[in-house]
DOVEXTI-998532 format. One record per residue (C-alpha): x, y, z; residue in one letter. Coordinates in steps of 0.5 Angstrom, whole numbers, padded with zeros to 4 digits, always signed. Layout:
residues N
XYZa ...
//
This chain:
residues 290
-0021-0051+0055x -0027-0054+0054x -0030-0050+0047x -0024-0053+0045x -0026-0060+0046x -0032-0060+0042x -0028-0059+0036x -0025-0066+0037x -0019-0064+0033x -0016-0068+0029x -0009-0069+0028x -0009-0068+0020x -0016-0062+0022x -0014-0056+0019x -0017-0051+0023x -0019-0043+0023x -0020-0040+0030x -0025-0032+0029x -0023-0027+0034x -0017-0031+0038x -0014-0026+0043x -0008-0028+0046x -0008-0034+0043x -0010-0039+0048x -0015-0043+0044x -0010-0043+0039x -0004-0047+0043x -0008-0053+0045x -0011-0053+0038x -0003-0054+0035x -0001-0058+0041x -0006-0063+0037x -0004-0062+0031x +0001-0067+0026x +0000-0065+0020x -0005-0060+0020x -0005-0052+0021x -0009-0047+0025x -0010-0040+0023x -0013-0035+0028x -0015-0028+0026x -0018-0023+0030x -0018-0015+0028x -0013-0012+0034x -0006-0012+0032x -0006-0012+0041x -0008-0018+0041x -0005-0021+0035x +0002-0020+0037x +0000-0022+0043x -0003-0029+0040x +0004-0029+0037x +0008-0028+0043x +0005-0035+0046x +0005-0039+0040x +0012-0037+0037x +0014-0045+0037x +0007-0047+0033x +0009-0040+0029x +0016-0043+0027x +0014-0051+0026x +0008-0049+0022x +0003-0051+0025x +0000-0044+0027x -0001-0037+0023x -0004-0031+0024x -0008-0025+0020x -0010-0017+0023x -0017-0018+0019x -0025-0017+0022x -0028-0023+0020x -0032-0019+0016x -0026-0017+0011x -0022-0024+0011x -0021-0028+0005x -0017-0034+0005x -0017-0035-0003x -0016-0043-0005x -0016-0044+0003x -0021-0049+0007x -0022-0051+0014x -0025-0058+0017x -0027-0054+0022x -0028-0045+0024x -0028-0044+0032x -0030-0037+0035x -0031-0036+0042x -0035-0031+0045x -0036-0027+0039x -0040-0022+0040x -0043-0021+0032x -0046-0028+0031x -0051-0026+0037x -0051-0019+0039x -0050-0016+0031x -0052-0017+0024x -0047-0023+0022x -0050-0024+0015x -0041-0022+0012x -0038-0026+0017x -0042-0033+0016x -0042-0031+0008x -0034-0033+0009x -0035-0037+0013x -0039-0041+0008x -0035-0040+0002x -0028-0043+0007x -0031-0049+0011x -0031-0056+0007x -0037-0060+0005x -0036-0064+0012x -0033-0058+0016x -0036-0056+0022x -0037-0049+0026x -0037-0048+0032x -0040-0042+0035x -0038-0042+0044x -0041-0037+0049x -0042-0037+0056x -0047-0033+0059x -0046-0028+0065x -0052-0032+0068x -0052-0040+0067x -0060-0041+0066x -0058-0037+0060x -0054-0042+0057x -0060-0046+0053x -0064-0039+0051x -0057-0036+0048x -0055-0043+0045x -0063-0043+0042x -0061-0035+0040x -0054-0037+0036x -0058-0044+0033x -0063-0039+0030x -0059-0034+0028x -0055-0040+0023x -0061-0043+0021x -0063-0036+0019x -0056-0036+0014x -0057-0043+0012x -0053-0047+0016x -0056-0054+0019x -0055-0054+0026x -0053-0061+0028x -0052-0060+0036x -0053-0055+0041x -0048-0058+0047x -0048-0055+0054x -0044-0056+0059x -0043-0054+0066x -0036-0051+0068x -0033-0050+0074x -0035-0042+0074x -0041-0042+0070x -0044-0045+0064x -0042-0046+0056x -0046-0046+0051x -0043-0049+0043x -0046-0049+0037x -0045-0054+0032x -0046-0054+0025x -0044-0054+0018x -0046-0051+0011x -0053-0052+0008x -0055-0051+0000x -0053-0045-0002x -0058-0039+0001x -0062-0035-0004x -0060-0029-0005x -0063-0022-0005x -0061-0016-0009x -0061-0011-0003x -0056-0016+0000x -0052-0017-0007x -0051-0010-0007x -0049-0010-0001x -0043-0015-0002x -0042-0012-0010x -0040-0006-0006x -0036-0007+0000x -0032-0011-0005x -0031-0005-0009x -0030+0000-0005x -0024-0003-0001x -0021-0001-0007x -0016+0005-0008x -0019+0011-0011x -0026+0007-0013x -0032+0011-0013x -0040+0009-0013x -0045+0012-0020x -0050+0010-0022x -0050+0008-0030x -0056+0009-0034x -0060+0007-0029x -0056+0002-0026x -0050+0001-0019x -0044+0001-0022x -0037+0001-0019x -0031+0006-0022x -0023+0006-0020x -0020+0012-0022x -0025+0013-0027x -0026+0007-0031x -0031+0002-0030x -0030-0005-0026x -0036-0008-0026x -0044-0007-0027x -0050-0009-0023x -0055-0011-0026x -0063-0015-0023x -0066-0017-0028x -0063-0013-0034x -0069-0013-0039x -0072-0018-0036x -0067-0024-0037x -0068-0026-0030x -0061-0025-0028x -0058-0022-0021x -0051-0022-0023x -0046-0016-0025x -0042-0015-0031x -0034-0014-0029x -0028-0013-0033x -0023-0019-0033x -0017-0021-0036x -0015-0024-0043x -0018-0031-0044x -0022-0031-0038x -0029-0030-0040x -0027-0036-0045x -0025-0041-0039x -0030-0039-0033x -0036-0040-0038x -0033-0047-0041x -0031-0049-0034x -0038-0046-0030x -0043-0044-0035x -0049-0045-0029x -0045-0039-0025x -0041-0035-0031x -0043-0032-0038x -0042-0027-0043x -0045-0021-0042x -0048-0017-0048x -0046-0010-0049x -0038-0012-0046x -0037-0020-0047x -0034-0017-0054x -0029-0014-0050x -0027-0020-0045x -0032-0018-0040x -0036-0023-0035x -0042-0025-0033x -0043-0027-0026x -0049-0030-0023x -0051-0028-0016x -0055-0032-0013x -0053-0040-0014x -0048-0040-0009x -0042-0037-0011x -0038-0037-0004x -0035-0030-0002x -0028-0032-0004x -0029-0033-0010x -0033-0027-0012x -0028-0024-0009x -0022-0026-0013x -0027-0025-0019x -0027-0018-0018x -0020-0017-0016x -0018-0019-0022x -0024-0014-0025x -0019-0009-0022x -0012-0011-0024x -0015-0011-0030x -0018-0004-0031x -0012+0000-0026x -0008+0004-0028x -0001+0001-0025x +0000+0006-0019x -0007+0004-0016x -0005-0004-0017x +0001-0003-0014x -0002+0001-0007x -0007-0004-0008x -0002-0010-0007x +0004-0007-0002x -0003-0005+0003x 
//
């Protein structure tokens, strides 16, 4: 396969695969492992038990694993991949890709490459489609370093090559948006507005605060709940990402810059942590049995 090829896979690599199917890709991509991994997500349960089916092997030597989530929702915690493959996805061309690409961003390494494959229904639209997914990288802050083309016995593919870029600023409508979806995946969490401001509840207590430049201190960032010792750490460890925030730093609470290039993996263990800390523990255990 020859969007498989591009990768030039390694046998240490440690590959993501967005939206496998029934695994093809995931096969030859094993095969050439030794050492390294391959996850593979797709959002079927279908397709994922079929993905399963073709790579029990690589599933029992623990070359390959996968996960029933949109690559939207993923979160990969400390996890990060040299090299993330999707192949005819249909988001990073026809969609608003903003969620997808932010995971990507925060689980690729420094050197790491993302390969985006496609193959038009027409050969002559191979060029533009290449152009349309190298636009639509550069617009999220990656560097494209190749548009590959190649003609293939039934038709013609295009890849994509690229990798991270310096952190891309970040509006408060898009923070918001990143704030909320996190938020709201909660059980019993709820959206107010609180003197003014977006706020985020789970059963009626308050897990975090957005705030744009509250009182004009410059800051996109929110104030969230977090447990004991942590504000103390994080703001040592990270003083240009993390601060003590007024009004609720005296109670262990944190400040969490926005737009400095916090990846989606991050934020997101920040947040969960805001929650564990706030829920009461029938909420934290749906949460953790979901």
């Amino acid at each position: 396969m020859w969007a498989v090829d591009t990768l030039a896979v390694q046998p240490g690599d440690r590959v993501l695969e967005i939206g496998c199917g029934h695994g093809v890709a995931v096969s030859l991509i094993a095969e050439k492992l030794d050492g390294g991994s391959v996850v593979a997500i797709d959002r079927s349960p279908k397709m994922i038990a079929a993905a399963q089916r073709r790579n029990t092997d690589h599933v029992s030597a623990g070359r390959a694993s996968f996960q029933t989530v949109s690559a939207a929702e993923a979160r990969f915690g400390e996890a990060r991949f040299d090299k993330v493959l999707a192949i005819h996805v249909g988001v990073f061309l026809r969609g608003d890709p903003a969620q997808e690409l932010e995971v990507v961003r925060g689980c690729l390494t420094d050197e790491g490459g993302l390969h985006l494959s496609w193959e038009p229904f027409e050969a002559e639209e191979a060029r533009s489609t290449g152009e349309a997914l190298a636009a639509v990288l550069e617009e999220r802050g990656f560097v494209v370093s190749a548009v590959l083309v190649e003609d293939l016995s039934a038709t013609t593919a295009v890849c994509v090559v690229a990798r991270n870029g310096p952190p891309v600023p970040t509006t408060a409508a898009e923070a918001l948006d990143r704030i909320r979806a996190i938020c709201l995946a909660f059980p019993q969490s709820s959206e107010k507005l609180s003197h003014g401001h977006p706020a985020f509840f789970v059963a009626r207590k308050a897990i975090v605060y957005f705030h744009d430049d509250h009182h004009g201190d410059g800051r996109l960032c929110i104030w969230c709940a977090a447990p004991e010792g942590a504000q103390e750490m994080l703001v040592a460890a990270a003083p240009d990402q993390y601060f003590r925030p007024p009004y609720v730093g005296h109670r262990g609470w944190l400040g969490v810059q926005l737009d400095t290039g916090i990846d989606e993996n991050e934020l997101a263990g920040v947040i969960e942590d805001a929650f564990l800390t706030v829920a009461p523990k029938r909420l934290q255990d749906a949460y953790e049995a979901r």
